[in-house]
VEXKEGU-368566 format. One line per 5 residues: number of its first residue (from 1); their letters; for each residue x, y, z of N, C-alpha, C. Coordinates in Angstrom, 2 decimals, padded with zeros to 5 digits. Layout:
BEGIN
NUM = A = X,Y,Z,X,Y,Z,X,Y,Z | ...
// end
This chain:
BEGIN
1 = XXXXX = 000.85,-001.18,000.00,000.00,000.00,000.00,000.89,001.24,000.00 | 001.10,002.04,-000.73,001.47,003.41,-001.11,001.19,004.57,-000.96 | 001.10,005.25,-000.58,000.26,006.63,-000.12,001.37,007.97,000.03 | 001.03,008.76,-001.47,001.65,009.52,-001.43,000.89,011.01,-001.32 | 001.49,012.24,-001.23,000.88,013.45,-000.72,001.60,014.11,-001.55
6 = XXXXX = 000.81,015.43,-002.47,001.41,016.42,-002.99,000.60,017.46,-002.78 | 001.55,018.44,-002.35,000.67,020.26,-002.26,-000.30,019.82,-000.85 | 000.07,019.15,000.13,-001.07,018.93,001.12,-002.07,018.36,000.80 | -002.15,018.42,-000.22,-003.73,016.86,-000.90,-003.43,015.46,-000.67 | -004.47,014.69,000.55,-003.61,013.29,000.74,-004.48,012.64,-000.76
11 = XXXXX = -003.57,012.05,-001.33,-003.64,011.33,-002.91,-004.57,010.23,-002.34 | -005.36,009.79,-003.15,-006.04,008.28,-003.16,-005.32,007.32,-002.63 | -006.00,006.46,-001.99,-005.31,004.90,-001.61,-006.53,004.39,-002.30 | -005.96,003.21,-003.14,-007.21,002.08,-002.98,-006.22,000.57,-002.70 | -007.51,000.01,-001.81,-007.24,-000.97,-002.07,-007.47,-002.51,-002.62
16 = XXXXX = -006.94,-003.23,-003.25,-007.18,-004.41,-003.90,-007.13,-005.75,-003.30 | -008.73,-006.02,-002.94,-008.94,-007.66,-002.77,-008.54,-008.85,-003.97 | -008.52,-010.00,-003.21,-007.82,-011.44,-003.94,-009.34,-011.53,-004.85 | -010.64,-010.66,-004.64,-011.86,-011.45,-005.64,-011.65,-010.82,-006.42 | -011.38,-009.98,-007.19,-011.06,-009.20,-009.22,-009.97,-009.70,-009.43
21 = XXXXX = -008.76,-010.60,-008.66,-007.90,-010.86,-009.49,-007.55,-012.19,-010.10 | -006.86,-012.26,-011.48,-006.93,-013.64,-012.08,-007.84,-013.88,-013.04 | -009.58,-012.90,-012.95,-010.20,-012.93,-013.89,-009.91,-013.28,-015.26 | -009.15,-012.19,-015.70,-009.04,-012.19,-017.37,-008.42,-013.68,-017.38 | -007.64,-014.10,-016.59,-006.23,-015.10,-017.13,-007.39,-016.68,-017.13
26 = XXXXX = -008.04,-016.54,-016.04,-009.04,-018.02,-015.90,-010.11,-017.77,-017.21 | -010.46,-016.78,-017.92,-011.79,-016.35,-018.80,-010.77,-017.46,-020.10 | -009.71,-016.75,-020.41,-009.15,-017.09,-020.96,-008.13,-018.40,-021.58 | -007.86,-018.90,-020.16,-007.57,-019.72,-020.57,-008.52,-021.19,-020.42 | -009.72,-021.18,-019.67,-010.90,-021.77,-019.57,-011.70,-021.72,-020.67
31 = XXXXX = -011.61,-020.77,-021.66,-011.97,-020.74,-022.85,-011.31,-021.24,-024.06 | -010.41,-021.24,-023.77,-009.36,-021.75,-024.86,-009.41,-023.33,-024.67 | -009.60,-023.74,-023.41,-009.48,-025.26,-022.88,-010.86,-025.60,-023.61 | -012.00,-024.83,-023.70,-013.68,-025.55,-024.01,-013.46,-025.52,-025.08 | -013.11,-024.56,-025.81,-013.05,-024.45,-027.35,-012.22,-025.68,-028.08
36 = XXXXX = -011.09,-026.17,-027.70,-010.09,-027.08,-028.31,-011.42,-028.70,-027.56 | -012.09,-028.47,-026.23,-012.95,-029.59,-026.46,-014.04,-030.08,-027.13 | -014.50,-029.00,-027.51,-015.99,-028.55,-028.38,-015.60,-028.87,-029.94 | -014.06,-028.56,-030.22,-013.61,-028.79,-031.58,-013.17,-030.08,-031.83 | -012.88,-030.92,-030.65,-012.82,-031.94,-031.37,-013.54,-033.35,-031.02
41 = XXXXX = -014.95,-032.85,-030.61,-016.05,-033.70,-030.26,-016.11,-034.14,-031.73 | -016.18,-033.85,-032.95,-016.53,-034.51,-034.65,-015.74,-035.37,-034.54 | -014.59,-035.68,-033.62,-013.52,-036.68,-033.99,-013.43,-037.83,-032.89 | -014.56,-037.68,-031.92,-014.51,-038.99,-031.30,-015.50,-039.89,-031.65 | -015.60,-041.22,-031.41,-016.27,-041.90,-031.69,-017.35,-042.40,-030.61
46 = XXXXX = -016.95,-041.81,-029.66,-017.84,-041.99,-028.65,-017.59,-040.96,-027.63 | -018.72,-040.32,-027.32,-018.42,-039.41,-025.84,-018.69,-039.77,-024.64 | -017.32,-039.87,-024.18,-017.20,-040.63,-022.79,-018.20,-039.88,-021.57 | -017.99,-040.20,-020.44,-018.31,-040.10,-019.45,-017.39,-038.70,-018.95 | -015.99,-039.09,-019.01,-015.16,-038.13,-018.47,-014.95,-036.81,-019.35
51 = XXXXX = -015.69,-037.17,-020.98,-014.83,-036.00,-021.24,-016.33,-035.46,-021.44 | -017.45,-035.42,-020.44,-018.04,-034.28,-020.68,-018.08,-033.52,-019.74 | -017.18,-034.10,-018.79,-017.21,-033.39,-017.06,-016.00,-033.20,-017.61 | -015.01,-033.15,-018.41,-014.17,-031.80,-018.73,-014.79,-030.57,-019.74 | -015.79,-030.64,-020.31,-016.84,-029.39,-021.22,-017.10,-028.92,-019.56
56 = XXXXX = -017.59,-029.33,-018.60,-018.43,-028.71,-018.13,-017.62,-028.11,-017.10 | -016.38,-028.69,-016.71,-015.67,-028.13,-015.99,-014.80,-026.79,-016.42 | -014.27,-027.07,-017.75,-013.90,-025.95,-018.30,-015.04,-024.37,-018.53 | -016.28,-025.04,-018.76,-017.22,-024.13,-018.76,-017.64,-023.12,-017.15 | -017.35,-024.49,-016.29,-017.60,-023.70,-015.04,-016.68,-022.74,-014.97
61 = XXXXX = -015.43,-022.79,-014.87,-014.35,-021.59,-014.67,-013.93,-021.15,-015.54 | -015.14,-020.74,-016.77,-015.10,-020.02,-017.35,-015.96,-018.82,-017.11 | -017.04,-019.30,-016.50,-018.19,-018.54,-015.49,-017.22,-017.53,-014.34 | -016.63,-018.57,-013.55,-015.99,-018.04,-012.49,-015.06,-016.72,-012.66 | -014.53,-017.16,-013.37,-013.48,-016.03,-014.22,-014.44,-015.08,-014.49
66 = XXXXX = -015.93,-015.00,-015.35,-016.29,-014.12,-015.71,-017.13,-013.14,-014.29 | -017.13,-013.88,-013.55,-017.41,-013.53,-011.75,-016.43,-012.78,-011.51 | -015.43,-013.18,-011.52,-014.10,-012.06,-010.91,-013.91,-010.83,-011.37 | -014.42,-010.91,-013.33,-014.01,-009.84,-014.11,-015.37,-008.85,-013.50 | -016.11,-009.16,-012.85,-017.81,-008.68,-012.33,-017.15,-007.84,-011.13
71 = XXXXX = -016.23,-008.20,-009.97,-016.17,-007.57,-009.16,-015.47,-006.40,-009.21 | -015.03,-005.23,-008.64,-014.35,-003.99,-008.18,-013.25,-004.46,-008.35 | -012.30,-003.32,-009.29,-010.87,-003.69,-009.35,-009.80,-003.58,-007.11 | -010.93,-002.84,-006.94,-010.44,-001.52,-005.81,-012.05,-001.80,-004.55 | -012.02,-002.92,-003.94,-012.85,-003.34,-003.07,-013.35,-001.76,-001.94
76 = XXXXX = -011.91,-001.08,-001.48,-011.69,-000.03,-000.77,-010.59,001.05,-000.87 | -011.53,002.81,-001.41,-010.40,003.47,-001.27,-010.66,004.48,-000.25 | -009.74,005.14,-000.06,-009.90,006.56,000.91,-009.30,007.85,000.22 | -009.51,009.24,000.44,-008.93,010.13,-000.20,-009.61,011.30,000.88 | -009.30,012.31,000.24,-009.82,013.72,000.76,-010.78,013.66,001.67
81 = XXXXX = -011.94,013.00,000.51,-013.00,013.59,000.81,-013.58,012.17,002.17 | -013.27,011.08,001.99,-013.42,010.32,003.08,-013.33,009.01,002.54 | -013.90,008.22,003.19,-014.28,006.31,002.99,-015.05,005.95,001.75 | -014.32,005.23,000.93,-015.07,004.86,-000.54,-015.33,002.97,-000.32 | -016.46,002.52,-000.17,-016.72,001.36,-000.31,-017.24,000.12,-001.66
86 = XXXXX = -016.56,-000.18,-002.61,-017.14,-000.91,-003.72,-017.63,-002.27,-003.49 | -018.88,-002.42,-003.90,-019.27,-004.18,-004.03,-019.74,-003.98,-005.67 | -020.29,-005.12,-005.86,-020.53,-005.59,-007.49,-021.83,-005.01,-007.38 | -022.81,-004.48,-006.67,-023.95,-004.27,-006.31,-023.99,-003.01,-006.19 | -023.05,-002.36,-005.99,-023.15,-001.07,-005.24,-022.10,-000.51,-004.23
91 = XXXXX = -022.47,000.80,-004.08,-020.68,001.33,-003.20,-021.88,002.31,-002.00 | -020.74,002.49,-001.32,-021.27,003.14,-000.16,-019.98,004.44,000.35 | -020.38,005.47,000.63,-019.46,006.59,000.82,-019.32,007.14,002.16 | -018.32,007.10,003.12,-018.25,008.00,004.49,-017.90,009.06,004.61 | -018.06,010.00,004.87,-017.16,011.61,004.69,-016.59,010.95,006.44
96 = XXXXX = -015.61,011.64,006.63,-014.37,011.76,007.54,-015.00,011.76,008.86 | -016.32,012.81,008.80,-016.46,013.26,010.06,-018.16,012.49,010.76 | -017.97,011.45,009.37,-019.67,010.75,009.90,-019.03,009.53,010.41 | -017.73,008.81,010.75,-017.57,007.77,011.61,-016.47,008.15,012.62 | -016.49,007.37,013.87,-015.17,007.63,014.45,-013.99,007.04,014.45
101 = XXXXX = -014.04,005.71,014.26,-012.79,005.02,013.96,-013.26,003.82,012.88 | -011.73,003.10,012.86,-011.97,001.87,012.09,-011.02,000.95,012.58 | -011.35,-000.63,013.18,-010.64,-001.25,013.20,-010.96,-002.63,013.51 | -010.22,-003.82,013.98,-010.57,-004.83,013.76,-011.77,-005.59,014.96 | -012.61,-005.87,014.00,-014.01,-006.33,015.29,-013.28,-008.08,015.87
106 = XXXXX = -013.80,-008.28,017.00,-013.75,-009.82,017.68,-014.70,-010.36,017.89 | -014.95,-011.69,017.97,-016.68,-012.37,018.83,-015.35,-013.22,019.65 | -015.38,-013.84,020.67,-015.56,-014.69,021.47,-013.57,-014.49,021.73 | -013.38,-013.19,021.36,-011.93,-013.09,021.66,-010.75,-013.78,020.54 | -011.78,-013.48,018.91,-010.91,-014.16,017.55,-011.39,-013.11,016.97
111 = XXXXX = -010.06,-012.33,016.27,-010.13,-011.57,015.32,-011.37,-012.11,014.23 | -012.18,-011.31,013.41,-012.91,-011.61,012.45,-012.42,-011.33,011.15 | -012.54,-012.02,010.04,-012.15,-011.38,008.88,-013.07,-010.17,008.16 | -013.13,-009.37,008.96,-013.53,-008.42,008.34,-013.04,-007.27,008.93 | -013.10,-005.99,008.60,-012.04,-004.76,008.98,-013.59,-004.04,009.35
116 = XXXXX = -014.02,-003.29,010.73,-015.30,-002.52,011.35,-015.14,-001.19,011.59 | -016.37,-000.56,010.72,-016.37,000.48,011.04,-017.53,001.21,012.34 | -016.74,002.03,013.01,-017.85,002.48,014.49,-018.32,003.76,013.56 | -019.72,004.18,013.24,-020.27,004.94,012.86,-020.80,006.19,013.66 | -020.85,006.85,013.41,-021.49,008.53,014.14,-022.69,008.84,013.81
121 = XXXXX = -022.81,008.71,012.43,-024.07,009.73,011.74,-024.53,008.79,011.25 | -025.65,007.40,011.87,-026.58,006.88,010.95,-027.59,007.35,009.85 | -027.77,008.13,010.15,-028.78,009.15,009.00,-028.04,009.08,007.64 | -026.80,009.93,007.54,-026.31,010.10,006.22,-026.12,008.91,005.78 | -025.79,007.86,006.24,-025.23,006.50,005.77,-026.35,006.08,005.45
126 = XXXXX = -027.16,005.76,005.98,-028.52,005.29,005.80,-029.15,005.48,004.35 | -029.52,007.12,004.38,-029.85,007.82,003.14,-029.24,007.47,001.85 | -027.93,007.37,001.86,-027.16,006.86,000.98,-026.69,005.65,000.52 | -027.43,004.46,000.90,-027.11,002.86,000.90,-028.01,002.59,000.30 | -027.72,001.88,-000.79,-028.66,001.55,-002.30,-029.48,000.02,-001.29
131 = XXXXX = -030.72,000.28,-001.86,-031.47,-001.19,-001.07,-031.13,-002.43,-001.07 | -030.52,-002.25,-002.75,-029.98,-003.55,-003.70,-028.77,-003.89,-002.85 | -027.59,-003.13,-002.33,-026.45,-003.41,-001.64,-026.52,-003.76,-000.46 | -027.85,-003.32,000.43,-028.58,-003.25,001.61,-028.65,-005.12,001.79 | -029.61,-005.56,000.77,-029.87,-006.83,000.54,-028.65,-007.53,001.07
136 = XXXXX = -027.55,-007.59,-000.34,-026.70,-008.26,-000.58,-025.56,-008.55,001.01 | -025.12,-007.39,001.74,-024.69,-007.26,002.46,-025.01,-008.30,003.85 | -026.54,-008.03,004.09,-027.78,-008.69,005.21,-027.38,-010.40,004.64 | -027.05,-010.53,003.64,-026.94,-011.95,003.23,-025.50,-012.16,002.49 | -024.67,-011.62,002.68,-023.72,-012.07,002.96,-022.86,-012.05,004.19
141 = XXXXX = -023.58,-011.68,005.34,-023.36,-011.14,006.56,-024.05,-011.75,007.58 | -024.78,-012.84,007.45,-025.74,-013.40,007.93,-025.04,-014.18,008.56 | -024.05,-015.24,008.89,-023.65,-016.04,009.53,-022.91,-014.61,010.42 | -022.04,-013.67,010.34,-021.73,-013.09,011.44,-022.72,-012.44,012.48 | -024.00,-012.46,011.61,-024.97,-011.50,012.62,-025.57,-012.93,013.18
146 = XXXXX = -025.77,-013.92,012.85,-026.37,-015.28,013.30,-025.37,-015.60,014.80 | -023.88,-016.04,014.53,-022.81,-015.69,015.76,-023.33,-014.77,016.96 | -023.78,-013.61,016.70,-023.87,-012.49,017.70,-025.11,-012.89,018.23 | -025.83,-013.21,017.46,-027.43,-013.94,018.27,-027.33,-014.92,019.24 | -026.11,-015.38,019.21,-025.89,-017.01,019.58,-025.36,-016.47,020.87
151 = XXXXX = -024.42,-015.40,020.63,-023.86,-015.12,022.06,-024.68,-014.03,022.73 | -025.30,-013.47,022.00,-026.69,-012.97,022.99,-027.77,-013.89,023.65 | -028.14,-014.94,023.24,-028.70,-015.85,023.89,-028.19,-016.47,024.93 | -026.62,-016.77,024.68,-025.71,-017.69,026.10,-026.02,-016.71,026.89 | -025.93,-014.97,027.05,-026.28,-013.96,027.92,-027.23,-013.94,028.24
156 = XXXXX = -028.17,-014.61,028.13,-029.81,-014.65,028.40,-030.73,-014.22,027.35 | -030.23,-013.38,026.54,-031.42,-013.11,025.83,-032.17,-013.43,024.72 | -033.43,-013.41,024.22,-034.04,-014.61,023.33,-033.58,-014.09,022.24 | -033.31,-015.30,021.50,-033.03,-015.15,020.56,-034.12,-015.40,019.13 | -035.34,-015.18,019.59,-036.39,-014.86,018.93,-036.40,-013.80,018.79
161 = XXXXX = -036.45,-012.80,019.47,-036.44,-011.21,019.82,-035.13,-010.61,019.18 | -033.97,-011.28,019.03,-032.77,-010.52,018.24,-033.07,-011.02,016.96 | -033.49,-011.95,016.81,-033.64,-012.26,014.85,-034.84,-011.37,014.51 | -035.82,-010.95,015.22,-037.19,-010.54,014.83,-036.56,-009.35,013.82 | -037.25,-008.59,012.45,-037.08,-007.52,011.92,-037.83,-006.87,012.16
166 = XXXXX = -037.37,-004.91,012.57,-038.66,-004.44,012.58,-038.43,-003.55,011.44 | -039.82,-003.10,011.58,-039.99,-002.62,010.22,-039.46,-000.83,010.02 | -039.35,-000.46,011.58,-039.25,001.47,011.22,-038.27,001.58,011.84 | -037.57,002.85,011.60,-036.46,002.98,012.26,-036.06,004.22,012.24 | -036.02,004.83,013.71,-036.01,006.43,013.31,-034.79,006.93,013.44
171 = XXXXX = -034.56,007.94,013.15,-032.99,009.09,013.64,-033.53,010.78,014.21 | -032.90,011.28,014.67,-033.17,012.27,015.08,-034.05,013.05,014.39 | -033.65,013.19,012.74,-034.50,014.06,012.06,-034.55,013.14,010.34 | -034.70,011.65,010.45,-035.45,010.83,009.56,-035.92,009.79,009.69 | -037.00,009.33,008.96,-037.69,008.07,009.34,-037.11,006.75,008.24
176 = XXXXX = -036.95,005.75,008.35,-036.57,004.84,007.60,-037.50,003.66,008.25 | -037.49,002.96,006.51,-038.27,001.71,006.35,-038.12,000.48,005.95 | -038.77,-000.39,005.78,-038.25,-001.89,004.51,-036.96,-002.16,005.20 | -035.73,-002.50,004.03,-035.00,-003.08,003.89,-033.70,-002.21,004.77 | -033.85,-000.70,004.43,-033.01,-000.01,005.17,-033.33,000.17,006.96
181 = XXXXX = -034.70,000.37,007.19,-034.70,-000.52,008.66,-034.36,-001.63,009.33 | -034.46,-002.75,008.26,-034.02,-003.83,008.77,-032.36,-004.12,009.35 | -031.94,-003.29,008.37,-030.41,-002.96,008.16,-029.77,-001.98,009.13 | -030.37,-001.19,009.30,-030.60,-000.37,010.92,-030.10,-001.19,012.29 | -031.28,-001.64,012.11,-031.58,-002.39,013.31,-030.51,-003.42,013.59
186 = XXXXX = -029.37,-003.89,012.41,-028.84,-005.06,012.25,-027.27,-004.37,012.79 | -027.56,-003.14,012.36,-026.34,-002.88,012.75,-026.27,-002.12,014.25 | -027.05,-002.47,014.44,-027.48,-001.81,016.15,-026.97,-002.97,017.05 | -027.52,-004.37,016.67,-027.37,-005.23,017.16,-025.30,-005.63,017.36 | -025.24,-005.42,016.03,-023.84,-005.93,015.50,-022.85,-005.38,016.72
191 = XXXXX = -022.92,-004.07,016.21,-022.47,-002.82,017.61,-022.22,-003.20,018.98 | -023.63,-003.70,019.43,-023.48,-004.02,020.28,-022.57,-005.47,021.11 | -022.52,-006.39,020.17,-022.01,-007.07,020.20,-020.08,-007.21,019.44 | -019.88,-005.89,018.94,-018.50,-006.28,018.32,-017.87,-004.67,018.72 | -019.06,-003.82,018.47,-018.67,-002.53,018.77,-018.40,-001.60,017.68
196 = XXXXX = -018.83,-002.18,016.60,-018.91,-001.32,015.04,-019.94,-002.24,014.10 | -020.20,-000.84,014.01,-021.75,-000.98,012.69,-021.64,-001.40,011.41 | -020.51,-001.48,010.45,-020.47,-001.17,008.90,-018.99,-002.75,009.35 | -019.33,-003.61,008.04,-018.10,-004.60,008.53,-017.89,-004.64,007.12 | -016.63,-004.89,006.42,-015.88,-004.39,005.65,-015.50,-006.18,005.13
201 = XXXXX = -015.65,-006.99,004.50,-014.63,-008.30,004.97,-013.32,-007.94,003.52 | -012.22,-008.69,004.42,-010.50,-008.79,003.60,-010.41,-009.94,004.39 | -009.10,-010.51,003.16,-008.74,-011.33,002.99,-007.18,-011.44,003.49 | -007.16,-010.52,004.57,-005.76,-009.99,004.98,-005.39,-010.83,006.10 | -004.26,-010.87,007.04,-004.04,-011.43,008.09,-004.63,-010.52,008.94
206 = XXXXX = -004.78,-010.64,010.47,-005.20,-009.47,011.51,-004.08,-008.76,011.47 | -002.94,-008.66,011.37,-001.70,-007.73,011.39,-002.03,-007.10,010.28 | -002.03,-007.10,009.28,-002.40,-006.32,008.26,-003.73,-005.45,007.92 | -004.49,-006.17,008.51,-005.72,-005.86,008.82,-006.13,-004.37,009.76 | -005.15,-004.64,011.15,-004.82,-003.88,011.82,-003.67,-002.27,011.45
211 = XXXXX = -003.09,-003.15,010.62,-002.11,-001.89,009.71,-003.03,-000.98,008.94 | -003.63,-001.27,008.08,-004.87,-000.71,007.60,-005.46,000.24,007.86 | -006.56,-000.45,009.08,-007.08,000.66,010.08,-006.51,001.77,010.85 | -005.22,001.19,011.39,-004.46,002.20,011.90,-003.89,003.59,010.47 | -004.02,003.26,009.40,-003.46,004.45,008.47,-004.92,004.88,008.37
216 = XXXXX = -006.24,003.85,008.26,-007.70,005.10,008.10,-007.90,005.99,009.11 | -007.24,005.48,010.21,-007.52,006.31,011.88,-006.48,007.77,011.55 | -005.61,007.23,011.07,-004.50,008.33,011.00,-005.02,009.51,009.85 | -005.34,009.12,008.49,-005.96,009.77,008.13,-006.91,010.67,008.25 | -008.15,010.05,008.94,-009.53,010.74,009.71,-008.84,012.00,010.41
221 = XXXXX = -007.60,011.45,011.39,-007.13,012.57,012.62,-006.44,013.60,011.54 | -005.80,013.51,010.36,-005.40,014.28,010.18,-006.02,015.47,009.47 | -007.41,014.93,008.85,-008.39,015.45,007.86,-009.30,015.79,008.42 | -009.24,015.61,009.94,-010.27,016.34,010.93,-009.73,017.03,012.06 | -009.18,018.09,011.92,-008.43,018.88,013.35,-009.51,018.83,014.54
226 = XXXX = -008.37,018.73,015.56,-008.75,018.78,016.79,-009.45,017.07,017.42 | -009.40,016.61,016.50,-010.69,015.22,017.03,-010.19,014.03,017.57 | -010.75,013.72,018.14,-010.26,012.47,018.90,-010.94,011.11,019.53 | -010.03,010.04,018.92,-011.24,008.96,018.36,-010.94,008.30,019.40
// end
């Protein structure tokens, strides 16, 4: 990771997850593998067993590949203006001064693979989170919010009542509904249980993970005088 500064403008960071890379090279050469099998099906005399679970295998990671070329070159960047989040679905944006920190969440005293953000201003975030990404997130996030239920229940509490969705969800000065309430509420729970709202997942070690956060923390402090996280 690189991060350079000119004229006092801190320059872009992004950074690059293991899911966009390899794409082109698997499209490609998974294609080249179906094509040389497809060409010389006129020349067997019988089609085996095995060689159609190589068509179909070559076909699968040819899919896969075309999955990778689907995702964000740049999973996560940061710059000036604040926190840039990409999924294949949709991105999500923080300005500097709507979270307070960022760093690595735990359940049961094990780092998680994912990098957490502690939020300030649910409203703006809220407003700005596409439903479609809203979805995707709630369900790909579902076994960590399922975990936190589990250890809210060993604490006593039902765990009927933490899965329940509700439907409204207010903020000081907006009302939210559907899918973005539900999502609310999910990250209320999360919070409470890890101590940050917004979970980020990498494919990093926790040392690195932790390196990370510590340059978004550093950033925030420097792009926000006086503050202290």
């Amino acid at each position: 990771m690189v991060i350079a500064d000119k004229g006092g403008m801190m320059q872009i960071v992004q950074i690059r997850g293991a899911a966009s890379r390899g794409g082109a090279k698997l499209v490609l050469a998974s294609t080249l593998c179906l094509l040389i099998l497809l060409l010389a099906l006129p020349w067997l005399e019988q089609l085996h067993w095995w060689y159609a679970i190589l068509i179909i295998s070559a076909a699968m990671t040819a899919f896969a590949g075309w999955a990778k070329l689907a995702e964000p070159k740049y999973f996560l960047e940061y710059d000036q203006q604040g926190l840039h989040y990409h999924h294949r679905l949709g991105s999500w944006h923080l300005p500097w001064d709507s979270f307070l920190f960022c760093g690595v969440p735990e359940l049961n005293q094990q780092a998680l693979g994912y990098i957490g953000i502690k939020l300030k201003d649910y409203q703006l975030f809220l407003q700005q989170l596409p439903p479609r990404l809203a979805v995707r997130l709630m369900t790909e996030q579902r076994a960590l919010y399922l975990e936190t239920v589990r250890q809210g229940c060993a604490q006593g509490q039902c765990a009927t009542e933490l899965l329940s969705e509700k439907e409204y969800f207010d903020t000081a000065n907006a009302h939210f509904s559907g899918i973005k309430a539900s999502f609310a509420w999910r990250m209320l729970r999360l919070a409470e249980a890890t101590g940050f709202e917004l979970f980020i997942p990498v494919n990093f070690s926790a040392e690195d993970s932790m390196l990370l956060c510590r340059h978004i923390n550093q950033s925030r402090l420097q792009l926000i005088p006086n503050t202290v996280t």
